[in-house]
N, CA, C and O atoms as a DFTB+ gen file, in Angstrom:
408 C
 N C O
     1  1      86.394     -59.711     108.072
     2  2      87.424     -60.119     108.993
     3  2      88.555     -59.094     108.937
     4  3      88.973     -58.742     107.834
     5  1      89.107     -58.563     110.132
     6  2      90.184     -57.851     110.054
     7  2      91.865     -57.826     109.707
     8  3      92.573     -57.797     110.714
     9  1      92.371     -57.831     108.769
    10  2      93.940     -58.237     108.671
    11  2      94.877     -57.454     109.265
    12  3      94.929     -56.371     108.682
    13  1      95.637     -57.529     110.170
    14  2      96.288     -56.741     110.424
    15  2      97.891     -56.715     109.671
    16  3      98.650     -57.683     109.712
    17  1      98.202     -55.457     109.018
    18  2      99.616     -55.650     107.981
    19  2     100.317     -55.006     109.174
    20  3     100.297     -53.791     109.369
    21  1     100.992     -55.961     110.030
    22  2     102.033     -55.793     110.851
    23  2     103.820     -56.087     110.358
    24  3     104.126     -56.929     109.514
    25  1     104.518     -55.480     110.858
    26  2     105.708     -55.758     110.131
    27  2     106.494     -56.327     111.306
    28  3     106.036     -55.955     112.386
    29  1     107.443     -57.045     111.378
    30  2     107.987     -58.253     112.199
    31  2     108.216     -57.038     113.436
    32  3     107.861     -57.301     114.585
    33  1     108.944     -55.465     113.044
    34  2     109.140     -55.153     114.334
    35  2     107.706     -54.518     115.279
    36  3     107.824     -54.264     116.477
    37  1     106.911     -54.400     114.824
    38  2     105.646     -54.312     115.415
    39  2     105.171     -55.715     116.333
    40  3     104.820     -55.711     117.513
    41  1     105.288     -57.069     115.284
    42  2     104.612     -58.333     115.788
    43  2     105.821     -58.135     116.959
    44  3     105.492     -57.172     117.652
    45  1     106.750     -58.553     117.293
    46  2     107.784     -58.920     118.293
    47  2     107.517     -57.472     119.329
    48  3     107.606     -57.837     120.501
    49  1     107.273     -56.234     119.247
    50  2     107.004     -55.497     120.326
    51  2     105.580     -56.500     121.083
    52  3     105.546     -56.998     122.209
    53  1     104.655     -56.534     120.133
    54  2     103.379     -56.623     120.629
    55  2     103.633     -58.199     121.851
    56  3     103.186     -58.423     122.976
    57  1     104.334     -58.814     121.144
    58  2     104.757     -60.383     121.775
    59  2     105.772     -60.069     122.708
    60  3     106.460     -61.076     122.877
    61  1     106.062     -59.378     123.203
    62  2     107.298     -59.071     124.182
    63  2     106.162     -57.955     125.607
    64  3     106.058     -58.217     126.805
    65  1     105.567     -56.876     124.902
    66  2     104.969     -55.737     125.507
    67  2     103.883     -56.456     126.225
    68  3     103.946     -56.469     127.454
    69  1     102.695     -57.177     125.507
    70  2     101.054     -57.805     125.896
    71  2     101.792     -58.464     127.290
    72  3     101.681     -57.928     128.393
    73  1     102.550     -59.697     127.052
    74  2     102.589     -60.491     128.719
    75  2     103.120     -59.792     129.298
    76  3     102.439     -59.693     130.319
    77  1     104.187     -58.978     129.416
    78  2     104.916     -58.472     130.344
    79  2     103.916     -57.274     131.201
    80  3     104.030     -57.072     132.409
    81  1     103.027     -56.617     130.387
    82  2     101.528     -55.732     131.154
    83  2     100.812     -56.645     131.569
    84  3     100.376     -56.284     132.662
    85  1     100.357     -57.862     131.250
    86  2      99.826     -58.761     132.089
    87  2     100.280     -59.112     133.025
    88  3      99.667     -58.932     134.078
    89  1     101.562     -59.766     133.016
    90  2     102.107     -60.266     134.294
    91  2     102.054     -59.236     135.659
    92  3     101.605     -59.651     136.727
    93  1     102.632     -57.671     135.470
    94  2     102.674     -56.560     135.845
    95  2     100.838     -56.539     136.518
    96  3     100.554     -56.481     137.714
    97  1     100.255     -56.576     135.850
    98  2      98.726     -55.952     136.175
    99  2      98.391     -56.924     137.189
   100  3      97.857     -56.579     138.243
   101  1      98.707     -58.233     136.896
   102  2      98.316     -59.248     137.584
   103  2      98.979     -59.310     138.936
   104  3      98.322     -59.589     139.939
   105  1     100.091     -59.090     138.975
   106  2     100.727     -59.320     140.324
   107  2     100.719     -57.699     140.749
   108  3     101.825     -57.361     141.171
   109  1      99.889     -56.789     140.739
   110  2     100.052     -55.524     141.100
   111  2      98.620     -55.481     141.614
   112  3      98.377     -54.428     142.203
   113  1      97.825     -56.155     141.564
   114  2      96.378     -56.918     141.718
   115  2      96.856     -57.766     143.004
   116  3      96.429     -57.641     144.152
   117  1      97.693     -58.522     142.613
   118  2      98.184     -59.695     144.049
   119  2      98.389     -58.902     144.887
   120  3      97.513     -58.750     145.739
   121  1      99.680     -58.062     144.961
   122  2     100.428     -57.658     146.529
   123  2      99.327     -56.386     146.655
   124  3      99.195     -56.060     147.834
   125  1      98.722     -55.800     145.971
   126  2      97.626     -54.779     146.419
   127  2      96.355     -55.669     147.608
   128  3      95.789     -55.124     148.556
   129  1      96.266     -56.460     147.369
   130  2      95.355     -57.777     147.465
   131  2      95.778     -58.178     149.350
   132  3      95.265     -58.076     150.464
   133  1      97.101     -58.688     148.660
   134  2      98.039     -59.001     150.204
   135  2      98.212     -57.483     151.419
   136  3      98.220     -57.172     152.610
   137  1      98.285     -57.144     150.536
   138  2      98.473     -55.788     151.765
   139  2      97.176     -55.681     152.206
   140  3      97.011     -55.831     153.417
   141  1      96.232     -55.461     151.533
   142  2      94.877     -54.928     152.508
   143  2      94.633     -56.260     153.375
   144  3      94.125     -56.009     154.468
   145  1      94.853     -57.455     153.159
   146  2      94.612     -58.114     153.990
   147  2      95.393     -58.238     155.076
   148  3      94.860     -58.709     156.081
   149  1      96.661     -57.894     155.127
   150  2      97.863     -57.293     156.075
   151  2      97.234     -56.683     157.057
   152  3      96.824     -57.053     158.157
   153  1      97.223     -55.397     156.313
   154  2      96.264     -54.199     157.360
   155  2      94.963     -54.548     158.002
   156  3      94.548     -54.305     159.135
   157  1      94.368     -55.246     156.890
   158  2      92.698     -55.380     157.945
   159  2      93.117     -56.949     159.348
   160  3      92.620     -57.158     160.455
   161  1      93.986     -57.561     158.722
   162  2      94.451     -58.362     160.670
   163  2      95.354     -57.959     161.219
   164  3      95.414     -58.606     162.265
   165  1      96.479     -56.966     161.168
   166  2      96.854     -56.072     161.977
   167  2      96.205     -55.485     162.464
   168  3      96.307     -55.439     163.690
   169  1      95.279     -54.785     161.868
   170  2      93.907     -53.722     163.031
   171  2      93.361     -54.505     163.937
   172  3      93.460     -54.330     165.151
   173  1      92.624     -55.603     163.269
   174  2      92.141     -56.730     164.494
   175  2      92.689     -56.941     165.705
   176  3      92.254     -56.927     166.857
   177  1      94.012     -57.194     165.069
   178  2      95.074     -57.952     166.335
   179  2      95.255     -56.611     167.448
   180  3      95.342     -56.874     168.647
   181  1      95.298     -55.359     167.039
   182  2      95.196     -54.675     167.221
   183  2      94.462     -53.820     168.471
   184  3      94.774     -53.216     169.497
   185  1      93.075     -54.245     167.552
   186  2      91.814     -54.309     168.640
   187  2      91.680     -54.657     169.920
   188  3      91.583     -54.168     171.046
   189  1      91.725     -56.180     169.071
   190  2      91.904     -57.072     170.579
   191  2      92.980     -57.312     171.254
   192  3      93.215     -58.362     171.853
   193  1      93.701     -56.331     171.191
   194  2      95.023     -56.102     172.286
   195  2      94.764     -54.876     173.303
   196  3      95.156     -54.566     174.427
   197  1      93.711     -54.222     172.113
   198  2      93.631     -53.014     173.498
   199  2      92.035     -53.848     173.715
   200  3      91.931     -53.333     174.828
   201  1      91.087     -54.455     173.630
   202  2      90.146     -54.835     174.350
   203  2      90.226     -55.394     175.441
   204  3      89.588     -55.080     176.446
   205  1      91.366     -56.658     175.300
   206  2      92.247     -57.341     176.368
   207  2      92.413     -56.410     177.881
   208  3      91.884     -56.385     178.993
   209  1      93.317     -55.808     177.253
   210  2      94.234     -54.662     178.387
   211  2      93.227     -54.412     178.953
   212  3      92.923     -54.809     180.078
   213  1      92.409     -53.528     178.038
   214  2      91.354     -52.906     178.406
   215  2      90.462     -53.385     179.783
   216  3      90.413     -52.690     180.798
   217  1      89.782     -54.669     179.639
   218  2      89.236     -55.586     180.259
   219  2      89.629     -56.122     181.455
   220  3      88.889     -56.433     182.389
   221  1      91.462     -56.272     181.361
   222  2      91.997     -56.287     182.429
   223  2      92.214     -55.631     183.728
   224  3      92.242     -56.087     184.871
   225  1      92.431     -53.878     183.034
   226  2      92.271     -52.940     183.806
   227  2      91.014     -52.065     184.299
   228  3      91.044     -51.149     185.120
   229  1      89.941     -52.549     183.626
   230  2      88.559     -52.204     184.151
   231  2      87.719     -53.414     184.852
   232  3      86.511     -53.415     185.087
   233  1      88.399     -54.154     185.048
   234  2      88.084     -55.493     185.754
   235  2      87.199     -55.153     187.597
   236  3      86.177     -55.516     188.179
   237  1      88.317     -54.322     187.851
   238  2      88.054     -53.960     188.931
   239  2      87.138     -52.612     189.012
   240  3      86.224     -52.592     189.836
   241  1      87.337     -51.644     188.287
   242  2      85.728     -50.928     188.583
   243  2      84.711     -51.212     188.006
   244  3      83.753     -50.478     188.248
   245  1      84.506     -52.333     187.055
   246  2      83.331     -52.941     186.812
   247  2      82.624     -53.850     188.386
   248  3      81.494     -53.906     188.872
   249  1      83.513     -54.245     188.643
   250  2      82.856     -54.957     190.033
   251  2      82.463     -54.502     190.825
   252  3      81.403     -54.893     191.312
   253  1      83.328     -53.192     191.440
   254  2      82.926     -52.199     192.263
   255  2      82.018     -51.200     192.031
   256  3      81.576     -50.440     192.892
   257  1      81.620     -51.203     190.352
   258  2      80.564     -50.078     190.086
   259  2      80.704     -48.856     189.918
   260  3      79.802     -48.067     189.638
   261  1      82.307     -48.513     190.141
   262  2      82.738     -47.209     189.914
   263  2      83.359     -46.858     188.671
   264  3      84.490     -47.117     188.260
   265  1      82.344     -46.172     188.106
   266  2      82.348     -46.052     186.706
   267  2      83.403     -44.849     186.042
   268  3      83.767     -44.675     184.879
   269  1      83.657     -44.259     187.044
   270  2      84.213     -42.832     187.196
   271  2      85.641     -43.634     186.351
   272  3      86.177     -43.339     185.282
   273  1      85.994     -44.896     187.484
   274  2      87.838     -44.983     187.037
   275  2      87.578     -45.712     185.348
   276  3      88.319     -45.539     184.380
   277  1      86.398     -46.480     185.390
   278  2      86.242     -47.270     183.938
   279  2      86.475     -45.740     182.978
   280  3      87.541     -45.560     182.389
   281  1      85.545     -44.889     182.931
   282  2      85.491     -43.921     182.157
   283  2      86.962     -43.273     181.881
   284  3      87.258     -42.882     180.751
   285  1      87.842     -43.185     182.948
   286  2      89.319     -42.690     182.937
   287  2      89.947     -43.366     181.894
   288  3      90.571     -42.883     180.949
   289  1      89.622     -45.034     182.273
   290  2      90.444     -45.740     181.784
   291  2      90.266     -45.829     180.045
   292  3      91.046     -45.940     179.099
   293  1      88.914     -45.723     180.200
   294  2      88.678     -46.162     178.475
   295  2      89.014     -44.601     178.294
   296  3      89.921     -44.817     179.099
   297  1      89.142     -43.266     178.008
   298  2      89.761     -42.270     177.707
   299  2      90.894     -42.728     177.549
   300  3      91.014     -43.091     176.379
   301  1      92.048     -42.945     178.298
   302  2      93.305     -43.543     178.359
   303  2      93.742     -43.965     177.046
   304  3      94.727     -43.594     176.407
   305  1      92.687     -44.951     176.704
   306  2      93.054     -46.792     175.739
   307  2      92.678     -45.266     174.793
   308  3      93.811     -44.894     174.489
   309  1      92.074     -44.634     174.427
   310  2      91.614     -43.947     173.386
   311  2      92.905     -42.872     172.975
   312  3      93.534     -42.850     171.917
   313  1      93.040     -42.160     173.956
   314  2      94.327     -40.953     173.720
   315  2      94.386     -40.996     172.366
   316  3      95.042     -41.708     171.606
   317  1      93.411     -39.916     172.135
   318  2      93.723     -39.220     170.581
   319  2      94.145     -40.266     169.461
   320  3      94.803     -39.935     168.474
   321  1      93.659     -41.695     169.734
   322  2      94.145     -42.273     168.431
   323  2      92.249     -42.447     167.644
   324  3      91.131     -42.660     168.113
   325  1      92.733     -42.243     166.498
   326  2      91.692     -41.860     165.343
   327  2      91.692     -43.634     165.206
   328  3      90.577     -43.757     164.699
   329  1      92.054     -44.605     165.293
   330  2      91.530     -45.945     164.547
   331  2      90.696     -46.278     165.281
   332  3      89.829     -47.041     164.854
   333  1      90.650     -45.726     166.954
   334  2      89.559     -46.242     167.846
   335  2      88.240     -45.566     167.850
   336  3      88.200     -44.419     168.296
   337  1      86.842     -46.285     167.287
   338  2      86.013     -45.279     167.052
   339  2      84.705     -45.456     168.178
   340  3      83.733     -44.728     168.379
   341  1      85.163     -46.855     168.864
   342  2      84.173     -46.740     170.034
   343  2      84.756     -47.903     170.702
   344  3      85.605     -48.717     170.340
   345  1      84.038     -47.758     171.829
   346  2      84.729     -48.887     173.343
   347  2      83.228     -48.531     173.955
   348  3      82.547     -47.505     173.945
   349  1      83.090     -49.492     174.340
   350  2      81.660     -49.940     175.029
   351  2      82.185     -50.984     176.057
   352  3      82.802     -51.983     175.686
   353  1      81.818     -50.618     177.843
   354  2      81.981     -51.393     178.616
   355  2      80.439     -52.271     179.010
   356  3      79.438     -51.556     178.963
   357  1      80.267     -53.422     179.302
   358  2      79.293     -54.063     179.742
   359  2      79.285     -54.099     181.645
   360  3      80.266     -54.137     182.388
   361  1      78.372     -54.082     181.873
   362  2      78.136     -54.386     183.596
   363  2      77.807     -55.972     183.582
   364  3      77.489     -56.598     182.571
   365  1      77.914     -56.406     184.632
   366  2      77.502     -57.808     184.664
   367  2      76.262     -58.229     184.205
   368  3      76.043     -59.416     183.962
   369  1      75.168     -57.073     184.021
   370  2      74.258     -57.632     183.749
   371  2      74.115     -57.281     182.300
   372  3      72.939     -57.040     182.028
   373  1      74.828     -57.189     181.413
   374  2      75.078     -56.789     180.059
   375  2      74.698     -55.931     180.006
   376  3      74.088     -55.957     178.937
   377  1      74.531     -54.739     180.554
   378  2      73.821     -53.145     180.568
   379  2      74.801     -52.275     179.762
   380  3      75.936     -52.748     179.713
   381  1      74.671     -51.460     179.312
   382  2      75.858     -50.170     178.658
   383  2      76.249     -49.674     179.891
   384  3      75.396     -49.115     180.580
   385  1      77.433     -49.783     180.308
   386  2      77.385     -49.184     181.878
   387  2      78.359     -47.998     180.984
   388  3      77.640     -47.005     180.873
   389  1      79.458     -47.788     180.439
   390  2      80.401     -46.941     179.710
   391  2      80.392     -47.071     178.430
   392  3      80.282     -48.188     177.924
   393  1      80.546     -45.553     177.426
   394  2      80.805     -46.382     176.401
   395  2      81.399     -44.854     176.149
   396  3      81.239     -43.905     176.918
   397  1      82.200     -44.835     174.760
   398  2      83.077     -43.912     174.135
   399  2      82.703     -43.745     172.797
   400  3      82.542     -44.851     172.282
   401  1      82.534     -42.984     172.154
   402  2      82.443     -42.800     170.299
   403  2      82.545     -41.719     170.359
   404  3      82.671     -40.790     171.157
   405  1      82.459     -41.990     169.182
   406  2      83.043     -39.954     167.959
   407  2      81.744     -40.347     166.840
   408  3      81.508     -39.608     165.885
């Protein structure tokens, strides 16, 4: 069995130092925790704000079949932002009529 010959100012670091790195580790674990979940439904909300729009404003050359202005438009929603990594438009008959990726 191991004895440890600690002297009172050793025991009282160790009893002061141990919880206070726990508490620390533990709640540095939490808000690390909270934030990614922050970020991953901000992106969502995100998403589906430009899917929305999106949908709204291709409303009308989906009907008409003119794929030319859909294609404008989804370029547009895209403008050089890196979080958008694809947009896929449907035709009425669920066909790939447009779609965008990198």
């Amino acid at each position: 069995m191991m004895k440890f010959d600690w002297g009172i100012r050793t025991r009282v670091l160790v009893l002061a130092l141990v919880p206070t790195g726990l508490i620390a580790l533990v709640m540095g674990v939490y808000f690390i925790g909270a934030r990614v979940n922050d970020l991953k439904s901000t992106q969502l909300e995100r998403g589906l704000t430009v899917a929305r729009n999106l949908a709204y404003a291709s409303e009308y050359g989906v009907s008409i079949a003119n794929y030319t202005i859909v294609k404008r438009l989804i370029d547009l929603a895209q403008d050089g932002d890196k979080d958008i990594t694809a947009i896929v438009i449907f035709d009425r008959h669920n066909r790939n009529a447009v779609h965008l990726s990198e």
